[in-house]
C-alpha positions as CSV (number, residue, x, y, z in Angstrom):
1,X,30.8,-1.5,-22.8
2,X,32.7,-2.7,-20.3
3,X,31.6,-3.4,-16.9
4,X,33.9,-1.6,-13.2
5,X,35.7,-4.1,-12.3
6,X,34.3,-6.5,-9.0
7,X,30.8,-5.8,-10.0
8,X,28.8,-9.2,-11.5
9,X,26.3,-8.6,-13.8
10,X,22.6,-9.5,-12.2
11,X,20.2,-11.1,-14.0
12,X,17.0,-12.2,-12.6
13,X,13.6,-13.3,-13.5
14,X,10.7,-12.8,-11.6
15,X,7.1,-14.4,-12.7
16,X,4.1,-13.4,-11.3
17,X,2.7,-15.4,-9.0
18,X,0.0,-18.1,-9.8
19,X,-2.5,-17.5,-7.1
20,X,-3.3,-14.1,-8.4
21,X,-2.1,-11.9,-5.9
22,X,-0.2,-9.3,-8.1
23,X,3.5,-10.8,-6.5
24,X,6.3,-11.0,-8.2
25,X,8.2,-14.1,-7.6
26,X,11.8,-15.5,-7.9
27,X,13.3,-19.2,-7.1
28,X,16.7,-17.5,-5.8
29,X,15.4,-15.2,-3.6
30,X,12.8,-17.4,-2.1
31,X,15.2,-19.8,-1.3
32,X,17.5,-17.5,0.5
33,X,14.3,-16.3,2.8
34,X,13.9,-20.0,3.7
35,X,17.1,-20.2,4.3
36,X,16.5,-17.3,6.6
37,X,13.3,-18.4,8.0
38,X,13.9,-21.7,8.0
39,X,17.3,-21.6,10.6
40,X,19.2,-24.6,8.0
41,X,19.2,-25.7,4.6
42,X,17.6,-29.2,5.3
43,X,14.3,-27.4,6.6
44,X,14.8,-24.8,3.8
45,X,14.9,-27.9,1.2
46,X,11.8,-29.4,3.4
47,X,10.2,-26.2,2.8
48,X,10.5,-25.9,-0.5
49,X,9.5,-29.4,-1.3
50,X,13.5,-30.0,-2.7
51,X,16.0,-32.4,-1.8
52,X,19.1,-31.4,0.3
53,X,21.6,-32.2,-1.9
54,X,19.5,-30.3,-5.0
55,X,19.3,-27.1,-2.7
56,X,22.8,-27.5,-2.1
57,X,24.1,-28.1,-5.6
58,X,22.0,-25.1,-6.4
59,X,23.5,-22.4,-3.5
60,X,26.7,-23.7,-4.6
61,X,26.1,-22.7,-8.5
62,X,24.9,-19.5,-7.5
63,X,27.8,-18.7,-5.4
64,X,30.0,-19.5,-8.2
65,X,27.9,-17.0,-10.9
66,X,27.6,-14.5,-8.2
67,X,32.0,-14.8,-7.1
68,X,30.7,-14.2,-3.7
69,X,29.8,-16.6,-1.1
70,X,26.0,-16.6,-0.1
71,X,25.7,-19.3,3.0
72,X,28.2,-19.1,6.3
73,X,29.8,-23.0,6.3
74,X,30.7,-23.3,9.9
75,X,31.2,-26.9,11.0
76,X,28.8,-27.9,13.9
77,X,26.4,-24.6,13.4
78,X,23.0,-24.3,11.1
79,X,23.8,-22.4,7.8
80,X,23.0,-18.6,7.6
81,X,22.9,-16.4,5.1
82,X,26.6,-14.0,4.4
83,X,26.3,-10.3,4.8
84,X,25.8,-10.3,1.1
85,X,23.2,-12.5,1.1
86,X,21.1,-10.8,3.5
87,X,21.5,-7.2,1.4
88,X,20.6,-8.8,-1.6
89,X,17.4,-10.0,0.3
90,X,16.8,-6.4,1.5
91,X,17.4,-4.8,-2.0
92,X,14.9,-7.3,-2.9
93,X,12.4,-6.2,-0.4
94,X,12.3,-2.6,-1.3
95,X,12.3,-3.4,-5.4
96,X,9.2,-5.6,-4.5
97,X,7.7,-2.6,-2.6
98,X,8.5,0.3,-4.9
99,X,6.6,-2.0,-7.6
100,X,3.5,-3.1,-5.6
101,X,1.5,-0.8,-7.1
102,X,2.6,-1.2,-11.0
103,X,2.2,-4.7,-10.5
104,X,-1.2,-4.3,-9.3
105,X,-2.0,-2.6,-12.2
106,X,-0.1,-4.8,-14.7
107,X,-2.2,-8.2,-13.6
108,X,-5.6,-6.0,-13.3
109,X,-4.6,-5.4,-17.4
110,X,-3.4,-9.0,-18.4
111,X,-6.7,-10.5,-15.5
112,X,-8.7,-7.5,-17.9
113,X,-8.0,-9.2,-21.3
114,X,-8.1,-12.4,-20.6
115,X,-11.8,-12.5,-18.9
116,X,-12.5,-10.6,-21.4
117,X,-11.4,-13.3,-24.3
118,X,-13.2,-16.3,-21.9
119,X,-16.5,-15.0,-20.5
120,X,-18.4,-12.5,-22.3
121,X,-20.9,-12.0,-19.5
122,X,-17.9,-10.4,-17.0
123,X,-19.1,-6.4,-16.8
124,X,-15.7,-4.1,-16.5
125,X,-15.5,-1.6,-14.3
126,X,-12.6,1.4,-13.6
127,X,-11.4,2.0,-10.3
128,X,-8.8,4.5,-9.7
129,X,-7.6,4.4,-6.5
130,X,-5.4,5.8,-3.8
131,X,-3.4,2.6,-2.7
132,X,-4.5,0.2,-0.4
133,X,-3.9,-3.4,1.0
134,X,-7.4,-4.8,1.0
135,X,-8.1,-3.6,-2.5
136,X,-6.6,-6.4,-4.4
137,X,-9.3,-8.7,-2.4
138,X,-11.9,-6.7,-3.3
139,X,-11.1,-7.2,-7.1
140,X,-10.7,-10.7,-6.8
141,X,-14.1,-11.3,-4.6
142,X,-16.3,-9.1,-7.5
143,X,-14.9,-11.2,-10.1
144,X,-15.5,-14.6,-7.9
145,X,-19.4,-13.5,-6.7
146,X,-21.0,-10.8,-9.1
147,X,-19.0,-11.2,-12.4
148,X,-17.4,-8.1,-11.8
149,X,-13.8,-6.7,-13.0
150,X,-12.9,-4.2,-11.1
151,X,-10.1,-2.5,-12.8
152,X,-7.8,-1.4,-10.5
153,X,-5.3,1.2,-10.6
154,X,-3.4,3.0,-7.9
155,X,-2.7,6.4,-7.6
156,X,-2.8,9.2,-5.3
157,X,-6.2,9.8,-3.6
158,X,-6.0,13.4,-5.4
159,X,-5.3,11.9,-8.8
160,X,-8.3,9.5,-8.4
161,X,-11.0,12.1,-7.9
162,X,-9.1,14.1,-10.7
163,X,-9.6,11.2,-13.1
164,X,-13.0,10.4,-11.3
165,X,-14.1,14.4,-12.1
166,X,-12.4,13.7,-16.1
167,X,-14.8,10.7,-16.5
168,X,-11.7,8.0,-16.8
169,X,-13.4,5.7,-14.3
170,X,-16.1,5.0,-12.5
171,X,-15.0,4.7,-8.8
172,X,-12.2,6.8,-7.1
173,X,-10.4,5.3,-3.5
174,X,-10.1,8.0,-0.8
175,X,-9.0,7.9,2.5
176,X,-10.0,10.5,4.8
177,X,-9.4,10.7,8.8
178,X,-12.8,10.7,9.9
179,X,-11.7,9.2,13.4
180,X,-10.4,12.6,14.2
181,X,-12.4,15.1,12.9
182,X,-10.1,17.8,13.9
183,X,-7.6,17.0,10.9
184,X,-10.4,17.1,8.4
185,X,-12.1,20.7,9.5
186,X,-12.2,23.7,7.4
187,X,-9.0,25.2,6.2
188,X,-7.0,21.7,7.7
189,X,-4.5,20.3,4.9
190,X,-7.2,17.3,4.3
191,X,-9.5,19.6,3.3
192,X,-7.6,21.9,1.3
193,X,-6.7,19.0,-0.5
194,X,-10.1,17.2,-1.1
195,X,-12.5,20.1,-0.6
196,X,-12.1,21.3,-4.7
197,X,-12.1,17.8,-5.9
198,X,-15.6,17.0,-3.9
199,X,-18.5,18.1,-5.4
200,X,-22.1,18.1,-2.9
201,X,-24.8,16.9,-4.9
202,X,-22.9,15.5,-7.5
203,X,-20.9,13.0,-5.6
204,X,-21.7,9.9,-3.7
205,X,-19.4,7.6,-1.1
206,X,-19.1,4.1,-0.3
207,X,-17.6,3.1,2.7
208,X,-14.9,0.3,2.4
209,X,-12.6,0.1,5.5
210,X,-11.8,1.7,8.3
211,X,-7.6,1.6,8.8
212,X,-5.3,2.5,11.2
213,X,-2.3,5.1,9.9
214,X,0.8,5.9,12.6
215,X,4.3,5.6,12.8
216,X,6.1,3.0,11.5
217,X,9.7,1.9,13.7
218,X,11.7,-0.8,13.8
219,X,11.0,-3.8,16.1
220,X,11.5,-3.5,19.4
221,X,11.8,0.4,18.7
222,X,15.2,0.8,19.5
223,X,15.3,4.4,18.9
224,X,12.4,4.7,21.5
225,X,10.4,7.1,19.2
226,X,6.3,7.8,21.5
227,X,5.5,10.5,18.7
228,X,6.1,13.2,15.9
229,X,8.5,15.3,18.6
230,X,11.0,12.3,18.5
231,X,11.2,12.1,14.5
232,X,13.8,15.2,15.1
233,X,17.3,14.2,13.6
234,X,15.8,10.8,12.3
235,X,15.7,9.3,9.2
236,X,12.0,9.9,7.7
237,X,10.5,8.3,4.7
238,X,6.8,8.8,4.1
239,X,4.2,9.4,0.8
240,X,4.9,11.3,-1.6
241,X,3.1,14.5,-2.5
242,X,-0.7,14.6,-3.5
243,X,-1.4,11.6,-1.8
244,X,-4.1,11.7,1.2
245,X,-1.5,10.2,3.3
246,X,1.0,13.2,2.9
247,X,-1.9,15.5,3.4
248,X,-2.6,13.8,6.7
249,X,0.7,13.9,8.0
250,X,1.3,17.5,6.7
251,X,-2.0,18.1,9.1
252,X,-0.3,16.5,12.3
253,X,3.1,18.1,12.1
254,X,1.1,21.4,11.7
255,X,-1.5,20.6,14.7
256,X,1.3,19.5,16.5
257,X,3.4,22.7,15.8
258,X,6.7,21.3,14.6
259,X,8.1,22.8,11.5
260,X,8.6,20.7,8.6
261,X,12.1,21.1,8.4
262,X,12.6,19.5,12.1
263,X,11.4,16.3,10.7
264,X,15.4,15.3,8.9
265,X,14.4,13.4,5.7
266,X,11.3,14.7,5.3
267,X,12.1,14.9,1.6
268,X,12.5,10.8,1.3
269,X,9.5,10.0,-0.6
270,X,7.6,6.4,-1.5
271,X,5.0,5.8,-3.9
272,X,3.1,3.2,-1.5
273,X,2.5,2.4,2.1
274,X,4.4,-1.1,1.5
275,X,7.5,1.3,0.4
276,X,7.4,3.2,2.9
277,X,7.6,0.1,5.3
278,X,10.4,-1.5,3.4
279,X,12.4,1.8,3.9
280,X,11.9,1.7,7.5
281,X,12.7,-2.7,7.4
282,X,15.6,-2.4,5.3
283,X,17.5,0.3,7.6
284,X,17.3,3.4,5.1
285,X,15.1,5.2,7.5
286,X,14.7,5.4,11.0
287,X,10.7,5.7,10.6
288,X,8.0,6.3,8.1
289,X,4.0,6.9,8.1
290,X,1.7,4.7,6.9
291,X,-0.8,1.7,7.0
292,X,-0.8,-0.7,10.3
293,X,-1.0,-3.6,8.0
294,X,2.0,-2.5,5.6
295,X,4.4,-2.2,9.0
296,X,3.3,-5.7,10.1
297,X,4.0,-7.1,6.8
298,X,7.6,-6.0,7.1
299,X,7.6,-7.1,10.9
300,X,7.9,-3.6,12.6
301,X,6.6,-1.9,15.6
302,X,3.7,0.4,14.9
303,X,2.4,4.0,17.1
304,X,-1.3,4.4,15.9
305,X,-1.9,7.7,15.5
306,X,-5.2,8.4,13.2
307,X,-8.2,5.7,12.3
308,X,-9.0,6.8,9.0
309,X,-12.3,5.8,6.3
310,X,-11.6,4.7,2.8
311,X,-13.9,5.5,0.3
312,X,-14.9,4.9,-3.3
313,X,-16.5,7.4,-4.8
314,X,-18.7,7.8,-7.9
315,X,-21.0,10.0,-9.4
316,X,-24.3,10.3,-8.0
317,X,-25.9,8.8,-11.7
318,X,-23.6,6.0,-11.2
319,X,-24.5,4.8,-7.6
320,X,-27.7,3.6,-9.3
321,X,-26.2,1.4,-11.6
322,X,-26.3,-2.6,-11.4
323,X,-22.3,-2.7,-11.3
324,X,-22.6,-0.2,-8.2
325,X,-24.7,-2.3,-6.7
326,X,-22.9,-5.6,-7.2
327,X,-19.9,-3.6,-5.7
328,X,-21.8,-2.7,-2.8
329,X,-23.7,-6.3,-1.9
330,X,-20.0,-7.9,-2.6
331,X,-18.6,-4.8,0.6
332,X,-21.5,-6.3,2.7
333,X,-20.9,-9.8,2.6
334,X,-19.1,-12.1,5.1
335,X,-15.8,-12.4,2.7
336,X,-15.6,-8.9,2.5
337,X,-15.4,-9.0,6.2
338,X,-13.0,-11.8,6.7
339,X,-10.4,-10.0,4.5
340,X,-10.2,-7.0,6.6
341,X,-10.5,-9.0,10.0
342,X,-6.9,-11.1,8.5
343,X,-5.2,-7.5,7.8
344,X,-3.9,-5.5,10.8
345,X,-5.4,-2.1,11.7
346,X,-8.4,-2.6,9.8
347,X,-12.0,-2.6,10.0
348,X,-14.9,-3.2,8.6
349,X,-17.3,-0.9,10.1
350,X,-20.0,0.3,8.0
351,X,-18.4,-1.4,4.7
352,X,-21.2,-1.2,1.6
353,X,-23.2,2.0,2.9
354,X,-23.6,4.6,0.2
355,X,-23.3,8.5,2.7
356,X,-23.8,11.7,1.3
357,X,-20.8,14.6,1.6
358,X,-22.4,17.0,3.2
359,X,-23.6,14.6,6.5
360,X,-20.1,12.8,6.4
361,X,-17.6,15.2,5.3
362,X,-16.8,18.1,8.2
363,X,-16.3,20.7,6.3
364,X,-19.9,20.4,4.5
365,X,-21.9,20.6,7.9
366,X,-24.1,23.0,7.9
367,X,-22.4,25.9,10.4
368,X,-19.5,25.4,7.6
369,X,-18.2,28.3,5.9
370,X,-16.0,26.0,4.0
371,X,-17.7,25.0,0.9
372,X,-15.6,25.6,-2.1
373,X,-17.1,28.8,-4.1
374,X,-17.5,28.2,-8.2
375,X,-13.8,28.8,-10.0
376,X,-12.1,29.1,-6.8
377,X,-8.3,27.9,-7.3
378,X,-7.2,24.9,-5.7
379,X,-4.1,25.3,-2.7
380,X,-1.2,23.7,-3.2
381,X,-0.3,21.4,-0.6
382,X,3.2,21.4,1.2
C-alpha cells in the first residue's frame, strides 16, 4: 500500500528504562530535549556523554531519513530545535502520557516473572489501583525492604473496588476528598459513586497519601483562569468516566452551580493524571484537572482546589495478613516519607494507619441516612 505523498514513514523504538521506573525511552527523542534543555548541541553532546561531532553526524542522518530539517543553523546563534522538531517532541509527550499507566502495568508483569524465576522467597501481592504518582515507589520500596511484589495495575478507583469486591486482588487504590468533607456527604457524586462499592464491616482502609487535585493551566496562566467560572469557552481535558477524579470534579461544577455543558470540551477525556497534564503542556487544551505533581511534571501553573486521601483498601480478613502488614510497616517508614516529600502536592499524613469506614467515611457517621440498603442499584455517574 502506498503511502500520501510528503508523509515519511516513522519508525521508532523505545526500551524501557533500566532504573525501573516503568519509562519508556528513546535515543532520538532524548537528544532533541537536550537539545532543548540544553540551549546548544555542544552542551547537549556534554550531556549526553557524546562527542560534538557524533551528535552532529547523528542530527544530520536523522534529518536526511526524516526530509525535514530538525536543528535551526544560524551562524553566530546556539542551535534550536525547527518547528517540526519541537511537535514531534510534543507528540512524544502526550504518547508517553497516554501509556503511563499500561507501562506501569507491563514492567509490574515482566518485574512479576522474573522475581519470581530468581527468589522464591518474594510473596506476590495484587493491587488494583486508581492511578497515582507515588505508587510505582511504593512497589519498588516492598520489593527492596519486606520481599514484597506488589502487583500493580491501574485503573479507575471504581474498577478497583469492583475487582477488590470480585476477589481479583487483594488491595484496591482510592482517592476520596476527605479535605472537604462537603464533596463526599450523602447524595454528593463521591458518594454515589463509592457508597455501593463500600461495604462497613467488611472493609478496611489504609491510608497512603494525602494529594493535592486543582486546575491545571499553562505557565504563567496566560488565559488568567482563578476558578471553574473561567473554564467557560475553554479548552477542557480531564478523567475519563468512573474514575474518582471525574466524580470529584462532577461534584465541584455541581456545588459550584455551573452546568456541565458551560465547561467547552468537557467531553476531552484522558486515561491518567499525567494525560491530562500533557494535554494542557502540549496546547490541545486550555486546562485540565488533576494531580499537583502531574502539572509540575509538565511545568504548568497549578490552582489547588481539593486535598484529597488515597487509600488501599482490603477485606477486613486480609488486614490481618503478614503481607498487609509488611505493606503497612514499609507506609510507615522514613522512605515512604521521602518519596512523597520529592512529589508536589503531596503528603504523608497518617500514611500506614488501618481506619474503619464508618469513622472516616461521611456518609457512614452515625446521623447518616446514607448507608446503601441491600440490592439497592448503583447511580450512574454523569
Amino acid at each position: 500500500m502506498s503511502k500520501p505523498s510528503g508523509i515519511v514513514a516513522v519508525q521508532l523504538r523505545y526500551d524501557l528504562a533500566a532504573d525501573g521506573s516503568g519509562r519508556l525511552e528513546n535515543p532520538f527523542f532524548r537528544v532533541l530535549g537536550a537539545i532543548r534543555s540544553q540551549g546548544s548541541i555542544a552542551a547537549a553532546a556534554r550531556a549526553l556523554g557524546f562527542s560534538y561531532r557524533h551528535l552532529w553526524g547523528y542530527l544530520k542522518q536523522q534529518e536526511s531519513a526524516y526530509g525535514r530539517a530538525l536543528i535551526l543553523w544560524d551562524r553566530g546563534r546556539a542551535a534550536r530545535l525547527t518547528e517540526f522538531a519541537e511537535k514531534l517532541l510534543w507528540a512524544e509527550t502526550r504518547i508517553q502520557a497516554r501509556l503511563a499507566g499500561q507501562i506501569e502495568n507491563l514492567a509490574t508483569e515482566i518485574g512479576r516473572e522474573l522475581t519470581v524465576a530468581f527468589n522464591d522467597a518474594v510473596q506476590i501481592v495484587d493491587c488494583v489501583a486508581s492511578h497515582d504518582l507515588a505508587l510505582p515507589a511504593l512497589r519498588r520500596l516492598c520489593q527492596a525492604q519486606a520481599d514484597l511484589l506488589l502487583e500493580l495495575r491501574f485503573e479507575g478507583s471504581l474498577q478497583a473496588l469492583s475487582t477488590l469486591r470480585s476477589e481479583r486482588c487483594a488491595f484496591a487504590g482510592i482517592h476520596l476528598p476527605l479535605g472537604r468533607p462537603e464533596l463526599a456527604a450523602r447524595d454528593s457524586a463521591v458518594h454515589r459513586a463509592f457508597g455501593p462499592c463500600l461495604r462497613l464491616g467488611r472493609e478496611k482502609m489504609i491510608r497512603v497519601s494525602t494529594r493535592t487535585q486543582g486546575l491545571m493551566v499553562a505557565a504563567g496562566n496566560p488565559r488568567r483562569i482563578g476558578g471553574l467560572r473561567d473554564l467557560a469557552g475553554l479548552r477542557f481535558a480531564q478523567r475519563s468516566q468512573d474514575t474518582g477524579t471525574r466524580a470529584l470534579f462532577d461534584e465541584l461544577i455541581a456545588q459550584s452551580g455551573i452546568a456541565p455543558a458551560e465547561v467547552a470540551g468537557h467531553g476531552l477525556e484522558e486515561s491518567t493524571h499525567v494525560a491530562v497534564a500533557a494535554a494542557v503542556a502540549s496546547g490541545a487544551a486550555d486546562a485540565g484537572f488533576g494531580i499537583e505533581a502531574a502539572a509540575a511534571a509538565q511545568g504548568l501553573s497549578f490552582i489547588p482546589m481539593v486535598l484529597e486521601h488515597y487509600f488501599l483498601v482490603c477485606s477486613a480478613r486480609t488486614i490481618d495478613t503478614p503481607q498487609a502488614a509488611h505493606l503497612i510497616a514499609v507506609l510507615k517508614s522514613p522512605e515512604w516519607r521521602a518519596v512523597l516529600d520529592d512529589l508536589p502536592g503531596y503528603g504523608a499524613e497518617g500514611a500506614g494507619e488501618v481506619v474503619s469506614l464508618r469513622r472516616t467515611l461521611p456518609w457512614f457517621g452515625p446521623n447518616s441516612a446514607g448507608r446503601q440498603r441491600k440490592g439497592q442499584p448503583r447511580k450512574k455517574i454523569g
